[in-house]
ZADO-576905 format. One record per residue (C-alpha): residue number from 1; x, y, z. Coordinates in steps of 0.5 Angstrom, whole numbers, always signed. Layout:
N
SITE  seq  u  v  w
SITE  NUM  X  Y  Z
...
end
This chain:
342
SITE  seq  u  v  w
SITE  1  +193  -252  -266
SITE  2  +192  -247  -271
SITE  3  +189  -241  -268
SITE  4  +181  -244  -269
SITE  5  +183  -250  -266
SITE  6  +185  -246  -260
SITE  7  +179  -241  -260
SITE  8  +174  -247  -261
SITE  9  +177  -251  -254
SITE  10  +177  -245  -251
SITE  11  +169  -244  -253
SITE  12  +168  -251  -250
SITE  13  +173  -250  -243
SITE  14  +168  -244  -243
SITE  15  +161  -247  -243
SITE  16  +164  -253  -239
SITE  17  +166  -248  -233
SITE  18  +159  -245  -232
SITE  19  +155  -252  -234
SITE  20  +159  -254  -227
SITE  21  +159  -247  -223
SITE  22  +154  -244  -219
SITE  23  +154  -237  -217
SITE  24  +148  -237  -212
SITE  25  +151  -241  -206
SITE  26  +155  -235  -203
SITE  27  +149  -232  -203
SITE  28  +145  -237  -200
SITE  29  +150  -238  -194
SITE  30  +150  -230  -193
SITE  31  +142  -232  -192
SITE  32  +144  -238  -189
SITE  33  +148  -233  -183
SITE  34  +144  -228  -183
SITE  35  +139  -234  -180
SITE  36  +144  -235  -174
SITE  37  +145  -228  -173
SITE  38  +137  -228  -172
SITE  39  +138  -233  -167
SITE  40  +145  -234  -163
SITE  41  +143  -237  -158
SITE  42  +140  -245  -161
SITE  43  +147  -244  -165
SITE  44  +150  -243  -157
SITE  45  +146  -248  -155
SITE  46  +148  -254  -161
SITE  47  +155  -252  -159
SITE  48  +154  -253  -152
SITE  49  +150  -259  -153
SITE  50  +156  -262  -157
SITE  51  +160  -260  -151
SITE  52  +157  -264  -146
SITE  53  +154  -258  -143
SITE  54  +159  -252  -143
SITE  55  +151  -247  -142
SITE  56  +156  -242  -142
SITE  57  +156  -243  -150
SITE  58  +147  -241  -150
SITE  59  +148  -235  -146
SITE  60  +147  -228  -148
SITE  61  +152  -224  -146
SITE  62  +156  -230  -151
SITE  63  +151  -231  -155
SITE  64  +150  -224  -157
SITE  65  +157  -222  -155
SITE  66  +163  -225  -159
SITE  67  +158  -231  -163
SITE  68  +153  -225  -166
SITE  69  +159  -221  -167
SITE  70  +164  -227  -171
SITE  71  +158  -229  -175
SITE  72  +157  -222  -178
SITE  73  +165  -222  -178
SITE  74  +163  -229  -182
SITE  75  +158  -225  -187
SITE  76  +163  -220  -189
SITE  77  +168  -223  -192
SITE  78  +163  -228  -195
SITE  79  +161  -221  -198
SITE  80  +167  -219  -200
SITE  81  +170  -226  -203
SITE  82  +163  -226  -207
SITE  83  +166  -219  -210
SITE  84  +173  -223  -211
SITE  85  +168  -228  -215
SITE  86  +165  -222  -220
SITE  87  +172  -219  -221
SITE  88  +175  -225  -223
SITE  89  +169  -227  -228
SITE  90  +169  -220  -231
SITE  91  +177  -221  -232
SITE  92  +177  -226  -235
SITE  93  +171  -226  -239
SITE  94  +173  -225  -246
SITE  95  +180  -228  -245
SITE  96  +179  -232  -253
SITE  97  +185  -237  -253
SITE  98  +187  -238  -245
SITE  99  +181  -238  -241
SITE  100  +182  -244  -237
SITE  101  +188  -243  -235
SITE  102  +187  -236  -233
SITE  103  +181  -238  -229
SITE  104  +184  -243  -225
SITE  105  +191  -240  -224
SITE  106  +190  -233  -224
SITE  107  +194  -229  -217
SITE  108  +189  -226  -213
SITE  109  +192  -219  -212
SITE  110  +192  -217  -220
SITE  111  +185  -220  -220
SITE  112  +184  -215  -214
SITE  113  +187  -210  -217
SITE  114  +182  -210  -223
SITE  115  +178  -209  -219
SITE  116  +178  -204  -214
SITE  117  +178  -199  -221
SITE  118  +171  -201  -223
SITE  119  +168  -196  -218
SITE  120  +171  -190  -222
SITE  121  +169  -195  -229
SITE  122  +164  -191  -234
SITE  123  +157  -195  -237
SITE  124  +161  -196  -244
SITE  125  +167  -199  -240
SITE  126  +163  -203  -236
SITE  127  +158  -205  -242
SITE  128  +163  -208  -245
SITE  129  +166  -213  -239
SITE  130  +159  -215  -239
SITE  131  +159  -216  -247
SITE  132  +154  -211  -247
SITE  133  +154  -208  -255
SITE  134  +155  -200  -255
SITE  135  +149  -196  -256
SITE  136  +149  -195  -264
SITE  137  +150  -203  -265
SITE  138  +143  -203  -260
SITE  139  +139  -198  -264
SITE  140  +141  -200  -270
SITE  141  +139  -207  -269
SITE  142  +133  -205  -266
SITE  143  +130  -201  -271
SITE  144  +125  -207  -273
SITE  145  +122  -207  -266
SITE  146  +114  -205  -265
SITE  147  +117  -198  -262
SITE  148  +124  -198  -264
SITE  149  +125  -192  -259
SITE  150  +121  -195  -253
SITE  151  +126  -201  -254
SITE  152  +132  -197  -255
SITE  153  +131  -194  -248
SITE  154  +129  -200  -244
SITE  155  +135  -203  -247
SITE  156  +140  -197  -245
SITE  157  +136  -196  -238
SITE  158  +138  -203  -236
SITE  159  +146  -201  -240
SITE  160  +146  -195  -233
SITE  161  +143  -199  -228
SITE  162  +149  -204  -230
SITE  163  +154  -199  -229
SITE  164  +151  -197  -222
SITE  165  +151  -205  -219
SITE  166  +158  -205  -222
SITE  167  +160  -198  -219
SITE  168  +157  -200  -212
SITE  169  +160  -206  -211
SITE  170  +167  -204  -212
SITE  171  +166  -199  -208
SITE  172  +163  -204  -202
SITE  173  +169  -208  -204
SITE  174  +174  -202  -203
SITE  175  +171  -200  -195
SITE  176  +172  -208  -193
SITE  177  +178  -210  -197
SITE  178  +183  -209  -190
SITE  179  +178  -212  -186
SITE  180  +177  -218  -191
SITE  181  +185  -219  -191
SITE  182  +184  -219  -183
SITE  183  +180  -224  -182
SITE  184  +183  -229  -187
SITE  185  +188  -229  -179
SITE  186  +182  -230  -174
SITE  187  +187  -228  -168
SITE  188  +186  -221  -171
SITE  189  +180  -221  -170
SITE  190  +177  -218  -163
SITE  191  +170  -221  -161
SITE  192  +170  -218  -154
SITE  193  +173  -210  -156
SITE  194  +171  -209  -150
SITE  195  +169  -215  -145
SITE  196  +162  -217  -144
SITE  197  +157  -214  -147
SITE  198  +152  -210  -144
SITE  199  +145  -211  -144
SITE  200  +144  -205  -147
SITE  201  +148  -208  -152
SITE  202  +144  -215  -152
SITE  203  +139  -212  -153
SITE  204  +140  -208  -158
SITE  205  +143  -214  -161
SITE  206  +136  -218  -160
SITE  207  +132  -213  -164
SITE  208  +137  -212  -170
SITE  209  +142  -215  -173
SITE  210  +147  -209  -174
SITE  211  +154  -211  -170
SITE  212  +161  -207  -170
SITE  213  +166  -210  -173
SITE  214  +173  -208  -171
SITE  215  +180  -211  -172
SITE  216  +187  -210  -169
SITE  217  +192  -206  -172
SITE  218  +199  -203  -170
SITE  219  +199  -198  -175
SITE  220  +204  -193  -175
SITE  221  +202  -186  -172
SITE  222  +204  -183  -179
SITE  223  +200  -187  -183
SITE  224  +193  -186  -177
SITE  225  +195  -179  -179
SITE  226  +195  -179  -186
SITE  227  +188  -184  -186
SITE  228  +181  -179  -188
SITE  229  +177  -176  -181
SITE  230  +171  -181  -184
SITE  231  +175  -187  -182
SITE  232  +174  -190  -176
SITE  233  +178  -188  -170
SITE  234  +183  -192  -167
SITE  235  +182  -194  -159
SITE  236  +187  -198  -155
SITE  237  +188  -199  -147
SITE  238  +194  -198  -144
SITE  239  +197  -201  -138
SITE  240  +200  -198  -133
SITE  241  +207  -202  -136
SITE  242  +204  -200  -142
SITE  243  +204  -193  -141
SITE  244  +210  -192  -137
SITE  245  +214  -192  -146
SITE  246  +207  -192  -150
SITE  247  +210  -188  -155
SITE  248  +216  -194  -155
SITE  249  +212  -198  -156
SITE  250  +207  -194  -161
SITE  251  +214  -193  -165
SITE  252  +216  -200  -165
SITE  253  +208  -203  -167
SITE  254  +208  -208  -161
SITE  255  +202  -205  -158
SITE  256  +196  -207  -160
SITE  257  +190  -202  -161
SITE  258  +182  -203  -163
SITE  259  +181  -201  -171
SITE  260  +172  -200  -171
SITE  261  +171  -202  -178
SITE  262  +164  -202  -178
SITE  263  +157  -202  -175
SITE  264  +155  -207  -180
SITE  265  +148  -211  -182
SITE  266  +146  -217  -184
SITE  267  +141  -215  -188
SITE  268  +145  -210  -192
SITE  269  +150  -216  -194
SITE  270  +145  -220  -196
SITE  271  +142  -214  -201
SITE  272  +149  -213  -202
SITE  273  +151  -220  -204
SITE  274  +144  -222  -209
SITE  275  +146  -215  -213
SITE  276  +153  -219  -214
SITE  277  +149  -226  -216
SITE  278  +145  -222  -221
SITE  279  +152  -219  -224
SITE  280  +155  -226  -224
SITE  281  +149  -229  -228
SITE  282  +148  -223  -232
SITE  283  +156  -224  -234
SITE  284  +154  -231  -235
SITE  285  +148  -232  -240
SITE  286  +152  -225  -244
SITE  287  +158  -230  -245
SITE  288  +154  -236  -247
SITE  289  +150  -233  -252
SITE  290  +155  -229  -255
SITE  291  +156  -232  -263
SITE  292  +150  -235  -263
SITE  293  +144  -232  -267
SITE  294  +137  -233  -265
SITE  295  +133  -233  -271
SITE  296  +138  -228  -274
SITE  297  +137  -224  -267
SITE  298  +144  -223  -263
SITE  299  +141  -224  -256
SITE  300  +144  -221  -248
SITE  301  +142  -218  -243
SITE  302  +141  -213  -238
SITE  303  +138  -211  -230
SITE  304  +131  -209  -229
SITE  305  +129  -205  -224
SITE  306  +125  -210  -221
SITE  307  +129  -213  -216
SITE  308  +131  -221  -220
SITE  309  +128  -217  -225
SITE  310  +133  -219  -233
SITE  311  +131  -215  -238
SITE  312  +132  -219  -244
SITE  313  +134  -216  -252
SITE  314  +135  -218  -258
SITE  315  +138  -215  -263
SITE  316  +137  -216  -271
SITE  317  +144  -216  -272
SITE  318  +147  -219  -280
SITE  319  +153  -221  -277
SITE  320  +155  -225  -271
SITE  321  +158  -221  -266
SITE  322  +164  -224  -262
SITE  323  +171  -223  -257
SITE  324  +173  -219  -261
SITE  325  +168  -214  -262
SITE  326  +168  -213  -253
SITE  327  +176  -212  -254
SITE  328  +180  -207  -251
SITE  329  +183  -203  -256
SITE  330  +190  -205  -252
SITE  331  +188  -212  -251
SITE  332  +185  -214  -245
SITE  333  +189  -215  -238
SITE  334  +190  -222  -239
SITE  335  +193  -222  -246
SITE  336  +198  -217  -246
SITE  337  +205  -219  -247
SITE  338  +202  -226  -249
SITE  339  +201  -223  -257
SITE  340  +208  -221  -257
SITE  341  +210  -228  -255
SITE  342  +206  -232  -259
end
């Protein structure tokens, strides 16, 4: 296959990957745990049900303890996947030749490390990962419409919204990395930190849907004393066997402590996850229509202000814009060494 040939195989991988895909179910099964969180205790129920009778299930100090609590766990790392999701996409979004085996084969850890640097990214770097053209190209080909400036700034207010939506969420992605990894291994998590709740907490928990979220670590004392005084403190209890070396045992990393993450609500995630839908959505319909012309119009989009809000443009423009014209002047991630192969 000649060069062509492969850039048209790729255009038709692409458009078969996002015919198949659906960006919204993450979203919806947040809404979906935010559903139980409301009303632990039918869920207890159905368990109890299910287990011929075990009530213990549909109590509230299990319903509004370790349930609450490994729902909003659940919800979390729904969340933090979802972002993983966005990281993915962005990477591999202007992959010209191989987008379908990078898309299906890619390592999670390069796929993260791409992302973790969007939370220091410009509007400029983050336009072009979202096929967004430049400024100058926008202005230009708007100089037709009704209010050429008025366009102009819509189109750019849409441009910084875009860089904070993408800023905000790898910056959620940084603060519950680590508790994302932990819940991968369920044994890690502690669902009752401190036992039985109370009933001030039940209670609390019956009125909001905020719970604490905490893991287990073994930590080094010298890395818990390089962390930053925001992070959350570390707890841990001591038996009297434990007591009688702690300092061995803390060494030796077989104690185990509590790691507070975070007091973490479900409406927050949920408002967390619909901005990553509107992101995956914007990063779709900006890839499909790119290289096709709408009555001589190169079309994208950008967000609004409202909250499913998209602002649509359209850009007369006297050629059509391609990959090549949102490339990294380097060459993109995926891409490099690739060249000096073929």
């Amino acid at each position: 296959m000649n060069r062509e040939q492969r850039r048209a195989a790729n255009e038709d991988s692409v458009r078969s990957f996002f015919a198949s895909w659906d960006p919204a179910w993450r979203w919806i099964l947040i809404l979906g745990l935010r559903q139980m969180r409301a009303d632990p205790v039918s869920l207890g129920a159905l368990a109890a049900a299910e287990a011929d009778g075990n009530e213990s299930w549909a109590e509230d100090t299990y319903a509004y303890g370790p349930l609450s609590l490994g729902i909003t766990a659940a919800a979390v790392n729904e969340a933090a996947q979802h972002c993983e999701d966005l990281f993915a996409l962005l990477r591999f979004l202007r992959e010209p030749i191989y987008f379908a085996r990078d898309m299906a084969n890619y390592g999670a850890g390069k796929v993260v490390e791409f992302g973790r640097k969007l939370d220091r990214a410009d509007d400029a770097t983050i336009s072009q990962l979202f096929l967004v053209p430049p400024p100058e190209v926008v202005r230009e080909g708007l100089t037709r419409a009704g209010d050429p400036d008025a366009a102009v700034a819509h189109a750019e207010e849409g441009r910084v919204r875009l860089g904070a939506m993408v800023r905000e969420t790898a910056t959620f992605y940084r603060s519950f990395e680590d508790f994302h990894v932990q819940y991968k291994h369920g044994l890690k998590l502690p669902l009752r930190p401190f036992g039985t709740p109370t009933e001030e907490a039940i209670d609390e928990r019956k009125t909001d849907l905020e719970a604490p979220l905490f893991s287990y670590t073994t930590e080094p004392i010298e890395s818990q004393a390089r962390r930053s005084p925001t992070d959350q403190p570390i707890m841990f209890k001591a038996s009297p066997a434990q007591r009688a070396d702690l300092l061995r045992l803390v060494r030796e990393r077989n104690l185990l402590r509590l790691q507070m993450v975070a007091k973490v609500g479900l409406d927050e995630l949920v408002e967390r996850s619909h901005t990553v839908l509107r992101l995956l959505q914007i990063a779709q319909e900006n890839r499909l229509a790119l290289g096709r012309l709408e009555e001589g119009n190169q079309r994208f989009v950008v967000p609004g202000l409202r909250r499913w809000e998209q602002v649509e443009v359209l850009i007369g423009i006297d050629r059509t814009l391609s990959l090549n014209d949102f490339a990294d002047p380097t060459g993109s991630p995926t891409n490099r060494g690739k060249r000096r192969r073929r």
